[in-house]
N, C-alpha and C positions, 0 to 999 in steps of 0.2 A: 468701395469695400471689396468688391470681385477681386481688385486687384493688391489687396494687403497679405505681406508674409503671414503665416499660420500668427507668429507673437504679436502683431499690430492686433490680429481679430482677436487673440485672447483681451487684450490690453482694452477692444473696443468694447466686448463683453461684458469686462469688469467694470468700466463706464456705466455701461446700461443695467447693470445689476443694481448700483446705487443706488438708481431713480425706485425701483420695483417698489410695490406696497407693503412689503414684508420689514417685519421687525429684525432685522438683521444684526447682530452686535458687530460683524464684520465681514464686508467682502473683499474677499485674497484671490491670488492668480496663482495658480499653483503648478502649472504647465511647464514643460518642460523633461529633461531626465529625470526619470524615479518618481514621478509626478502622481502614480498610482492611480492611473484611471482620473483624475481629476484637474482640468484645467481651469474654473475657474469655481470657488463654492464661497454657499452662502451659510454665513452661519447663524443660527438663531440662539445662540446660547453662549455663556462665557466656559461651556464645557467644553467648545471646538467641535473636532470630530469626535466625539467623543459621546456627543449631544445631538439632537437634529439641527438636518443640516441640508442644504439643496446644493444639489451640481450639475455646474454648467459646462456639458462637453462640447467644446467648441471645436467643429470641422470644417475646416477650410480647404475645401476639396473643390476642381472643378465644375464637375457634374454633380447634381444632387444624391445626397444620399439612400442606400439601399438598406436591403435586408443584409447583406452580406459584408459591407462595411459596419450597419450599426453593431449588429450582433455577439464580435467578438469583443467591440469596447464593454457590452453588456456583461459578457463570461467575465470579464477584468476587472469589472466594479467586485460581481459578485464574488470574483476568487480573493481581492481585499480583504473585501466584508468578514469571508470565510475564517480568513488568515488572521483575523482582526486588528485588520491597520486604521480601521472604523467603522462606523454603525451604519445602518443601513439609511440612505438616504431618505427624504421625506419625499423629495422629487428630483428626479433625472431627465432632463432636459438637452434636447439635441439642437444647437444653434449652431448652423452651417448659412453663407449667402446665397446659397443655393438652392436652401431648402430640402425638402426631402423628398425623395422621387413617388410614384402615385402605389409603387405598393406596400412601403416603407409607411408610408402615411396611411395607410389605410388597414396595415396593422397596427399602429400605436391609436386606431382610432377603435379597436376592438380587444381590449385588452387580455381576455382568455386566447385568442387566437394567437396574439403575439404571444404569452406565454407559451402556447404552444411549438409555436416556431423556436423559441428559445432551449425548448426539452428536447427536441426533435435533432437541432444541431447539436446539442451535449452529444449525444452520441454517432455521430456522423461522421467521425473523423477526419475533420478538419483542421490543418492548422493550430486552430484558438485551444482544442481540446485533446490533439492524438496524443499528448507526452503527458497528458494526467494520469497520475497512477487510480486502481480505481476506489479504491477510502474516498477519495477526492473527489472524483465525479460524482460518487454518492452524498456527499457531502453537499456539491454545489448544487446537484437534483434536489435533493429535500428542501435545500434554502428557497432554489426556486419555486417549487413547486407552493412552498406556504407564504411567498410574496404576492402582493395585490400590483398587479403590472399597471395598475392606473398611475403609477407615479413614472412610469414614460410616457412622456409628452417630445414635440418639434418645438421649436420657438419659432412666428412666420417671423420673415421679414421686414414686413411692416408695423409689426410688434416691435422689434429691434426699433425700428428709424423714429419712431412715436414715440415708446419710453426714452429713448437717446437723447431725444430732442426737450426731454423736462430736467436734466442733468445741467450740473455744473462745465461741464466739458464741454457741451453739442457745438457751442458759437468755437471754442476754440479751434475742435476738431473740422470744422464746416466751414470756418471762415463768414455764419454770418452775422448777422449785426446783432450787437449784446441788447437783453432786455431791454426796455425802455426802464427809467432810474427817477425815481421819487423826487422831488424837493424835499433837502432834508428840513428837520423840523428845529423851530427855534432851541436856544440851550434853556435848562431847566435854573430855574430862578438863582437854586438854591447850589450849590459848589460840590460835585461830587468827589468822593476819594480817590475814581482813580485819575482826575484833573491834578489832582496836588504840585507833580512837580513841574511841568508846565508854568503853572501858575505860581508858583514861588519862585522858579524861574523872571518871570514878566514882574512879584514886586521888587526882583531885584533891582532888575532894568529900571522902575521908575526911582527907586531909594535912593539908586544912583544919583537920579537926577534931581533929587529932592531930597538929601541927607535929613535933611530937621525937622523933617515930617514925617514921626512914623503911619508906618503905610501896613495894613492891614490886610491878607486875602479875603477875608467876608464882606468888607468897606469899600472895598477900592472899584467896584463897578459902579460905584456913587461920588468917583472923587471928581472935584471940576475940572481937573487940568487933564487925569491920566483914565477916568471914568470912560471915555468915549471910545479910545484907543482896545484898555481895558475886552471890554464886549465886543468889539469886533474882531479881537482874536481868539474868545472865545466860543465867538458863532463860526471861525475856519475853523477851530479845534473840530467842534461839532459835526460841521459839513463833511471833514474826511475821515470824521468816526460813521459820517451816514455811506460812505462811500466805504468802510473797511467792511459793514452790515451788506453793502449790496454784494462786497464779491463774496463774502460768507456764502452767500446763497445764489451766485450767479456763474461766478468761474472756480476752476480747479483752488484747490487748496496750496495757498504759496503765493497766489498772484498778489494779491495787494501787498503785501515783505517785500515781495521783488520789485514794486512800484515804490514802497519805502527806501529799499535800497537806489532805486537809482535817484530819487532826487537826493538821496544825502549826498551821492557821487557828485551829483551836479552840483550842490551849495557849500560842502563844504571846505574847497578852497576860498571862499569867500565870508563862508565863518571863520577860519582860522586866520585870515590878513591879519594887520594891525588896522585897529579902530578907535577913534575916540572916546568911544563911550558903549554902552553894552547897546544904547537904543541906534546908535549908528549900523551896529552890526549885524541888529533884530531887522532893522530894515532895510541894509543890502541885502541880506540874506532870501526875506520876503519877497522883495523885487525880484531878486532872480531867481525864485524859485517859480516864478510866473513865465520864465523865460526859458528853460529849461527843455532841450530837446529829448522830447521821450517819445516822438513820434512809431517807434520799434516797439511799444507797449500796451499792449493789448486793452487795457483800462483805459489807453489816453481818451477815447472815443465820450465818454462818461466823466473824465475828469476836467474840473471845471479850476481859473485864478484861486476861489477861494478854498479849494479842496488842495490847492498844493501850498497855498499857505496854511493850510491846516493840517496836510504832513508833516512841514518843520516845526511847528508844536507837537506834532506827536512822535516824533525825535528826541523834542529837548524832552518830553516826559519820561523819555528814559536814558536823558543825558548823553546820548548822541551827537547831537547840537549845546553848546550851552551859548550865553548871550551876557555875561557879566567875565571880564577876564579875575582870574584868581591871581593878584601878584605878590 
């Protein structure tokens, strides 16, 4: 972390903000040009800024931070506020790797006195405040003066690595090893809606092969010849719907689409050949999707034979794959 551009540390922020115990409706990175004082905030409300809201000023500074680095990001928030490009934070938060130097810290650990410091340099002619006309100064005196400075806070760093590490990201970002992954759980008796075309798909496959026999999706996990087949692609459906639920909640959002996307890369030259029959081509298909190099993918670690035959049902459920040619 010492050693990431200023955008990697916003980008690692907005990571750890995710994890935080707050009701958040959403966190943004807002960093950057025009960025107004705000690189990374949290919102608690579908009002935006507009509504409360916490911000995360992330400093990626060598040395830890001072009174005299934080200060003017301070005047910046508040000359915002003034202007009203938004409301006043709930909390303001200083996350740097550096942390913050011991007198920096031990004014945001006494909050009238840092108030103090902050009135003290309004008129000190500084920098942050010599070209304010003075309506202005007076302006941002008064704001100061009737805000409760408890809402400056540091964020440590071991706070960062600890929230970091309960996030979707941490294994990505870290390289180490993903969650440990549930056995998923048997499929449920009964045929849910969003199986349908999956499964209308497979009685095509057997119709195929048994014209004279209509075949039924509420029956056919009962039928003698296609019944056994039946449920066991049902339990892959299953297994890579329990594996679409772990990255919900394990890595970034995208990863398993993009584990979807590469096995159809992988099988579907092999669905599109010619075949003689839809069940010939359900089971090259199967087969090779067991075979399939995704060793480049992050989920491989976690993904099991029957979770990658239970991608290509969760293909053909949205007819990505199909397995009966249309002639």
């Amino acid at each position: 972390m010492y050693f990431y551009a200023p955008g990697d540390w916003e980008e690692f922020i907005l990571e750890w903000a995710t994890a935080l115990g707050e009701t958040y409706v959403q966190v943004k990175r807002i960093g950057g040009a025009g960025d107004q004082g705000i690189d990374v905030a949290g919102l608690l409300s579908d009002h935006g800024f507009e509504g409360e809201w916490d911000c995360y000023q992330a400093k990626h500074y060598s040395d830890a931070l001072t009174p005299s680095t934080a200060i003017p990001e301070i005047f910046k928030m508040f000359r915002h506020v003034a202007d009203g490009h938004y409301t006043m934070p709930r909390r303001y938060a200083f996350v740097a790797p550096k942390g913050c130097g011991p007198t920096l810290n031990r004014l945001l650990s006494h909050p009238s006195e840092m108030k103090a410091k902050v009135l003290d340099a309004l008129s000190d002619g500084s920098p942050a405040t010599r070209d304010l006309a003075p309506d202005t100064l007076q302006a941002l005196k008064s704001l100061i003066q009737k805000t409760d400075f408890k809402m400056f806070v540091a964020i440590q760093l071991i706070e960062l690595i600890d929230g970091h590490a309960r996030t979707n990201y941490h294994a990505f970002r870290f390289g180490t090893s993903l969650p440990q992954r549930d056995a998923p759980a048997e499929p449920p008796l009964e045929l849910e809606a969003h199986e349908s075309r999956y499964v209308a798909q497979l009685v095509e496959v057997y119709s195929e092969l048994d014209p004279d026999n209509p075949l039924m999706p509420e029956t056919i996990a009962g039928h003698d010849v296609h019944g056994a087949h039946f449920r066991r692609q049902r339990q892959a459906f299953y297994s890579a719907e329990a594996l679409r639920v772990y990255a919900r909640d394990s890595v970034p959002p995208g990863t398993f689409e993009s584990l979807l996307d590469d096995v159809h890369a992988g099988v579907v030259e092999i669905a599109e050949a010619p075949h003689s029959s839809g069940r010939d081509r359900l089971t090259a298909v199967l087969t090779h999707a067991t075979q399939v190099q995704l060793d480049s993918h992050r989920l491989v670690s976690v993904t099991g034979p029957e979770d990658r035959k239970g991608l290509c049902h969760q293909l053909a459920n949205t007819d990505r794959l199909t397995w009966v040619s249309k002639k």
